[in-house]
VEXDREN-2710 file (C-alpha; in Angstrom, 1 decimal):
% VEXDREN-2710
k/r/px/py/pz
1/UNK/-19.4/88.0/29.0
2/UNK/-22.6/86.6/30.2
3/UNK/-24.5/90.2/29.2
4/UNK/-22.6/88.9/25.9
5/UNK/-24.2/85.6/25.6
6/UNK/-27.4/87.3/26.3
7/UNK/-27.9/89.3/23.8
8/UNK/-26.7/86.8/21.5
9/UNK/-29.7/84.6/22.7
10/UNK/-31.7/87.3/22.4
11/UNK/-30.8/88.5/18.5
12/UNK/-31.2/84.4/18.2
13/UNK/-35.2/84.5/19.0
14/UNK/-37.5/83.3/16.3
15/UNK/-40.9/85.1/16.4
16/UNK/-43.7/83.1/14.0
17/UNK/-46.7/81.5/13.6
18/UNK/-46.1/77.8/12.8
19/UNK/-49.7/77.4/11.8
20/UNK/-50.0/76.4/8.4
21/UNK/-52.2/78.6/7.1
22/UNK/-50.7/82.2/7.6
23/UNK/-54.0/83.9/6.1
24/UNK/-55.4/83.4/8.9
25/UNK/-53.2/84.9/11.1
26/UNK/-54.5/87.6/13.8
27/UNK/-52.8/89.7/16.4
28/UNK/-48.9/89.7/17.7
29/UNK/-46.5/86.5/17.8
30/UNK/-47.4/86.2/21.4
31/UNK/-45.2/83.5/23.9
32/UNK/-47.3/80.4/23.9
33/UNK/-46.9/77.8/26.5
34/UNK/-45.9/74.4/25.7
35/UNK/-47.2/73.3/29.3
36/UNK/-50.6/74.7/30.1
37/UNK/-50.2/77.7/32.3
38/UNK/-53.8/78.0/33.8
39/UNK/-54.8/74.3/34.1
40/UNK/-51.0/72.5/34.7
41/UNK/-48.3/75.5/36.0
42/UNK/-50.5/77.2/38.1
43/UNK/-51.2/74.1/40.0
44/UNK/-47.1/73.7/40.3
45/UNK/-46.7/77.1/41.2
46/UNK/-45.9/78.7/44.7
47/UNK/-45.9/82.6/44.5
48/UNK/-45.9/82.4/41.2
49/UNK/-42.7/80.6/40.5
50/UNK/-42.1/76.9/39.7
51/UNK/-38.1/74.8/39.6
52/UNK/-37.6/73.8/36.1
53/UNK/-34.5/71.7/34.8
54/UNK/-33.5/73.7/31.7
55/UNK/-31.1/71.8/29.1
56/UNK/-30.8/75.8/27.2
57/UNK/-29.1/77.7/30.0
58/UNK/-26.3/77.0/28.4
59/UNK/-25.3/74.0/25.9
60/UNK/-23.7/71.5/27.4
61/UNK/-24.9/71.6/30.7
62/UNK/-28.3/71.5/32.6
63/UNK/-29.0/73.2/35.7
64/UNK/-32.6/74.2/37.6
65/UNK/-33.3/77.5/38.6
66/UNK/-36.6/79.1/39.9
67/UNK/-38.6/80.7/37.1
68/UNK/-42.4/82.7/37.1
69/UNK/-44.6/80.3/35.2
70/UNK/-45.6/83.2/33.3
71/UNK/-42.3/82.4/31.1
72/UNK/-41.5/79.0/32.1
73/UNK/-42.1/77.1/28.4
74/UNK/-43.0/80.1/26.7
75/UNK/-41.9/80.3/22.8
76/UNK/-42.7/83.0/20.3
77/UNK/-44.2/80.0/17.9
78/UNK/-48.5/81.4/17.3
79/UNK/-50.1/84.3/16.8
80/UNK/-52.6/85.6/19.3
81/UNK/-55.6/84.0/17.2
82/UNK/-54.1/80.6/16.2
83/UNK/-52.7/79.8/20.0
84/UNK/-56.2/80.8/21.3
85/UNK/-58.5/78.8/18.9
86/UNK/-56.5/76.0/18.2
87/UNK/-55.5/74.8/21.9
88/UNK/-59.0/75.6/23.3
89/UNK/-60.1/72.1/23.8
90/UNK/-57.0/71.7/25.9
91/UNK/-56.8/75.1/27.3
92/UNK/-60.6/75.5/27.9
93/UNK/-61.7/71.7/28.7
94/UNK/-60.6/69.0/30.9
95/UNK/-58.5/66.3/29.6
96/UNK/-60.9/63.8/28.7
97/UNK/-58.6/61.3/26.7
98/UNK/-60.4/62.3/23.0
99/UNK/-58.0/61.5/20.1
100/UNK/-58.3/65.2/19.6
101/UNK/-56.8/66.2/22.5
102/UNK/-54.1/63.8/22.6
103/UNK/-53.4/64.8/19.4
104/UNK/-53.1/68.2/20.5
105/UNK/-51.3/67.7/23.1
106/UNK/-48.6/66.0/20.6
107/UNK/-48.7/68.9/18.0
108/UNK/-48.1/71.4/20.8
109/UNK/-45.1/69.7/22.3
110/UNK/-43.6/69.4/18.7
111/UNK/-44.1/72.9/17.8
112/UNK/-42.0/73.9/20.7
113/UNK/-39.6/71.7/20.3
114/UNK/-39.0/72.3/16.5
115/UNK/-39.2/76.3/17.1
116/UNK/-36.5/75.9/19.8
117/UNK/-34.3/73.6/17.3
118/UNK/-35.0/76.8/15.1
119/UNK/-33.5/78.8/17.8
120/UNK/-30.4/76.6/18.5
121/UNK/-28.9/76.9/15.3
122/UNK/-29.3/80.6/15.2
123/UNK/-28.0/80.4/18.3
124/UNK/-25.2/78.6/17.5
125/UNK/-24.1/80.5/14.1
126/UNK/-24.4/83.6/16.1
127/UNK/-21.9/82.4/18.9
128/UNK/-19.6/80.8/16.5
129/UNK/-19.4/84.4/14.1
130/UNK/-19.1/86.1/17.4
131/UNK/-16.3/84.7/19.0
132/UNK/-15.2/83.1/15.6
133/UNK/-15.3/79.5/17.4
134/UNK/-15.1/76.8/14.7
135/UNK/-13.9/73.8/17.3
136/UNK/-14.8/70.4/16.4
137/UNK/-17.0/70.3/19.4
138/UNK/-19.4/73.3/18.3
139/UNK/-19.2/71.9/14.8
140/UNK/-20.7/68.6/15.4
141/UNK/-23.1/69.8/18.3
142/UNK/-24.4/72.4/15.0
143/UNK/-24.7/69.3/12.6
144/UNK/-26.5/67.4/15.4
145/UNK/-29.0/70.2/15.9
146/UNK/-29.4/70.8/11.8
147/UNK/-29.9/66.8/11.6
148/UNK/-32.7/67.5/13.7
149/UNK/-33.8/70.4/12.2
150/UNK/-34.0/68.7/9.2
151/UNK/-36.8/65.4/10.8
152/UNK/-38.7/68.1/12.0
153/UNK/-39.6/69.7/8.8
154/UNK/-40.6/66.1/7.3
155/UNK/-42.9/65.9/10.7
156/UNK/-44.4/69.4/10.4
157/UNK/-45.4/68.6/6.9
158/UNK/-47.5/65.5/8.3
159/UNK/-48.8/67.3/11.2
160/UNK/-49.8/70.3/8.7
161/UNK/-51.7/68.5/7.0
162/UNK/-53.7/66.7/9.9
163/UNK/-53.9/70.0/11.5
164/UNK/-55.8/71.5/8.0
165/UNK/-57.8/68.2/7.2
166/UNK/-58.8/67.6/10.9
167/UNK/-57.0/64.2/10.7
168/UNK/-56.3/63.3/14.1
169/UNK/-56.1/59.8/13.9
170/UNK/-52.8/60.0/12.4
171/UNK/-51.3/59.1/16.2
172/UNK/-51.6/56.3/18.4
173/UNK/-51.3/56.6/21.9
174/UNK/-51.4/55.0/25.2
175/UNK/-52.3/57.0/28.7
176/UNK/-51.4/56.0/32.4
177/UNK/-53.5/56.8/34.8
178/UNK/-52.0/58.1/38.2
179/UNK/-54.3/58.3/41.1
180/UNK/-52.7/61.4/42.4
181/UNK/-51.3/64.8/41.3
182/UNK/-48.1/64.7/41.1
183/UNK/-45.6/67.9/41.4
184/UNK/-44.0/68.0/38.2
185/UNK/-44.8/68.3/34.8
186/UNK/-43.0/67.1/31.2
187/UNK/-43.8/67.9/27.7
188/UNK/-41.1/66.0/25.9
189/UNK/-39.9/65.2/22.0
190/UNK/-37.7/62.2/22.3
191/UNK/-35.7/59.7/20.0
192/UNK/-35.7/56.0/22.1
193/UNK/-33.0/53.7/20.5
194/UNK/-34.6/50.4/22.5
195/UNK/-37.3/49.3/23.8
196/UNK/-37.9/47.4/26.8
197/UNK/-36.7/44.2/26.1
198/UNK/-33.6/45.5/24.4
199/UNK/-35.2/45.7/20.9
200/UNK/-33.8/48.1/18.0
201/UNK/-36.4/51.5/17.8
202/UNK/-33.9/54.0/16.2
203/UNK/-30.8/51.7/14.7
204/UNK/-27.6/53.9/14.4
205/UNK/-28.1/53.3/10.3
206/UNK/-30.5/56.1/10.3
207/UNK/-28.3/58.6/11.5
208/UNK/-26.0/57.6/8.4
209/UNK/-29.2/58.2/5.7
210/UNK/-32.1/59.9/4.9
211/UNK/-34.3/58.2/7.3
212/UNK/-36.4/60.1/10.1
213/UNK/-35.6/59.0/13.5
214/UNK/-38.7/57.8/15.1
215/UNK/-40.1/60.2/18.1
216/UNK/-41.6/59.3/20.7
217/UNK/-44.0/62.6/22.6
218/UNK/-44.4/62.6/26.6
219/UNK/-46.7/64.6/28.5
220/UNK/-46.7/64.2/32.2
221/UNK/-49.4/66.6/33.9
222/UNK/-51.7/66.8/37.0
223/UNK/-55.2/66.6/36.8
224/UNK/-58.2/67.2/39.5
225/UNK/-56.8/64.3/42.4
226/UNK/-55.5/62.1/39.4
227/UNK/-52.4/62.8/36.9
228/UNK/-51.9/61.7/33.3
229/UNK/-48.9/60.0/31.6
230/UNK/-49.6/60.5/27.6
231/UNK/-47.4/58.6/25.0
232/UNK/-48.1/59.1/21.7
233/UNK/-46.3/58.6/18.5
234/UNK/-47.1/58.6/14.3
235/UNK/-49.1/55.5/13.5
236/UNK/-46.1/54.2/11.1
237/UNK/-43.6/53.9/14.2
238/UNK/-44.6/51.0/14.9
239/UNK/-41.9/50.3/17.4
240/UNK/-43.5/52.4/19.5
241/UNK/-46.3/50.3/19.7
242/UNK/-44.5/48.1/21.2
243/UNK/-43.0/50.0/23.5
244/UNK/-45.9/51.5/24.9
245/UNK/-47.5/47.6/25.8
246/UNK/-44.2/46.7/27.3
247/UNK/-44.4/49.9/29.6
248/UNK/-48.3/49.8/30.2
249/UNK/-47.8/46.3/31.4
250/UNK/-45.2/47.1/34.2
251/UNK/-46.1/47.5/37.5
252/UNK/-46.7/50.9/38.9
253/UNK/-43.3/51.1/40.9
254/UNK/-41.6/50.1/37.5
255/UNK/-43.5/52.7/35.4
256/UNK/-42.2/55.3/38.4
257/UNK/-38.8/53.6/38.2
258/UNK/-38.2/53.4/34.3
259/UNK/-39.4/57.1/34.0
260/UNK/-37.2/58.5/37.1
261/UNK/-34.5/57.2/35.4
262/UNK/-35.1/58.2/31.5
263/UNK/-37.1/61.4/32.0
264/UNK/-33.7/63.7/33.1
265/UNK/-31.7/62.3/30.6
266/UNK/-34.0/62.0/27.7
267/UNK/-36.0/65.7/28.2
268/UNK/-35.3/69.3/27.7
269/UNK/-37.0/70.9/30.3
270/UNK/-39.0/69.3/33.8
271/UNK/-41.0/72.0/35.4
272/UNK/-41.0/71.0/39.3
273/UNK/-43.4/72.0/41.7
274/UNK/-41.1/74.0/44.6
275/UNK/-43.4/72.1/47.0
276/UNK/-41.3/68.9/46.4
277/UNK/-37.6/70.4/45.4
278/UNK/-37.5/72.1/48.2
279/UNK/-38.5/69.3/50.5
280/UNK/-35.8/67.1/48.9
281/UNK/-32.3/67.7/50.9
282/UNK/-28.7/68.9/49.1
283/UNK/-27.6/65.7/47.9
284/UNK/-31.2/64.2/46.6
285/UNK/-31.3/67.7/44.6
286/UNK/-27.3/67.3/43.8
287/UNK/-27.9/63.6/42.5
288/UNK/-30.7/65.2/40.5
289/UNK/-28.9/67.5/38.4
290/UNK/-25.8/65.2/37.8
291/UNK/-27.9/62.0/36.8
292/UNK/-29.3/64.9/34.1
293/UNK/-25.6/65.8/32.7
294/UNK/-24.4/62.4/33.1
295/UNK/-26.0/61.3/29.8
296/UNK/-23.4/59.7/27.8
297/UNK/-22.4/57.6/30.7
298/UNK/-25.9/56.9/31.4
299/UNK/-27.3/56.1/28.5
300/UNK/-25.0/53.6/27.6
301/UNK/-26.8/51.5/29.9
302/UNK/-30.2/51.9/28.2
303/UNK/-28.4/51.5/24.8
304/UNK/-26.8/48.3/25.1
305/UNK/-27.8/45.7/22.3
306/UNK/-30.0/43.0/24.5
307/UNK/-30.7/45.3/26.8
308/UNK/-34.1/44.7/28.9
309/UNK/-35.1/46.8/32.0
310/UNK/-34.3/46.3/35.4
311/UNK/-35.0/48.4/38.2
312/UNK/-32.2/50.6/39.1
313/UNK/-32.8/52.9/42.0
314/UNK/-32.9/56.8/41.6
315/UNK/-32.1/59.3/45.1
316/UNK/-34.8/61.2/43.5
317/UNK/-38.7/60.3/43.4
318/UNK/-40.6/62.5/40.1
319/UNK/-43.2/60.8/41.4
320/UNK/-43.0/61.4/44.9
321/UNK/-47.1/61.4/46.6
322/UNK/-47.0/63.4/49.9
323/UNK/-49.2/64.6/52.4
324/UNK/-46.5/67.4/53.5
325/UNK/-46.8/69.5/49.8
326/UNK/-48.4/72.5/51.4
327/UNK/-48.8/75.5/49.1
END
């Protein structure tokens, strides 16, 4: 069964170039990474591998498992040329907080999140002619992921369209500063319902039309002795806005806090440094992986109507600085 499910995974693999202009295409589909490899894996890395929390392994359910950081984000999404010349000042430069980069750093996270959308439903049509499975439960996870599907076409024609007229200004964005590198790493597509004082962002209306849910884009990373916490969303969401002064304004242990808490629930994949899982004991890694497949539950208590944060203690520090990380 699970070679089965394999090569069903396999046969579901997308291989393109998302770049808008296909005439300039050169060289294979290669597997780009949605997290830096050189400048941001490596430095997670221990003999090569890092833990990553993988919401794909199978779809319900989200487990870690150690993986070479050689194929940990990977996605067949650019050609050789387009993933070279396009993330260069990214790949090539250090992050100095230019609209460019940031801007960037959004389109790359959303390319591998809408390629791995891509992926999902051919995933899923595959597994449901397979084993001719046409439960309730499969056919409303398939809507969900065709929903989705569906936003990210209506964002890739935006972010087309900034990426050919060099119009980076279409984001705004706010960046937290971390005076230390820490041991993971997130690139993250996500859909907030509230803010932090309990105010509407995505009203459950817009799941019932033909409005675009708003996305917020997260990339946590470390830098030389520093770390960066990048937020950044399309200009017209302005809810965001707001969301990003509410968080910019917390205190540091309540940035760490509110993020501990929303990052495993909210994310598809955490790439962790082994340095730090494997100091953490059995049940600080077991409380981990349940807090990440305990979202329904969970995220009832970000969703309440009114709802304004409070700090609500995690096992787990993300954010954990420590003298003892020893490659």
């Amino acid at each position: 069964m699970e070679k089965l499910l394999n090569d069903i995974k396999k046969s579901a693999r997308i291989k393109q170039c998302i770049y808008p202009d296909k005439t300039k295409c050169n060289g294979k589909i290669k597997k780009s990474h949605a997290i830096q490899n050189n400048r941001i894996l490596n430095k997670l890395a221990v003999n090569g591998e890092v833990r990553t929390m993988n919401a794909t392994s199978n779809i319900f359910f989200q487990d870690t498992k150690n993986e070479g950081r050689g194929i940990a984000t990977t996605f067949f999404g650019f050609c050789d040329y387009h993933d070279t010349i396009l993330f260069r000042d990214i790949e090539d430069v250090s992050f100095k907080k230019t609209q460019k980069q940031v801007f960037l750093f959004t389109y790359r996270t959303f390319a591998w999140h809408y390629h791995k959308k891509m992926e999902q439903l051919s995933y899923v049509d595959l597994l449901r002619d397979t084993f001719n499975m046409y439960n309730d439960e499969l056919i409303e996870y398939n809507q969900m992921v065709e929903l989705g599907n569906q936003d990210n076409k209506k964002r890739k024609a935006t972010l087309d369209d900034a990426i050919t007229n060099e119009k980076y200004d279409i984001l705004n964005y706010s960046i937290w500063e971390i005076p230390y590198e820490v041991q993971f790493a997130v690139s993250a597509m996500i859909e907030l319902d509230y803010d932090l004082e309990g105010n509407e962002i995505n009203p459950l209306k817009q799941y019932k039309n033909d409005d675009i849910l708003k996305s917020l884009y997260i990339n946590i990373f470390p830098d030389e002795n520093k770390s960066f916490c990048i937020l950044s969303w399309f200009k017209e969401n302005n809810e965001y806005e707001v969301f990003a002064n509410q968080f910019m304004h917390l205190k540091f242990k309540d940035k760490v806090n509110y993020m501990n808490n929303m990052l495993p629930i909210r994310t598809d994949k955490i790439i962790i440094s082994p340095k730090m899982w494997n100091l953490w004991d059995n049940k600080v890694k077991e409380s981990f992986i349940s807090f990440a497949n305990m979202d329904f539950l969970i995220m009832s208590m970000f969703n309440e109507e009114g709802y304004k944060y409070e700090y609500k203690y995690t096992p787990y520090n993300l954010f954990q600085c420590s003298s003892k990380f020893k490659r």
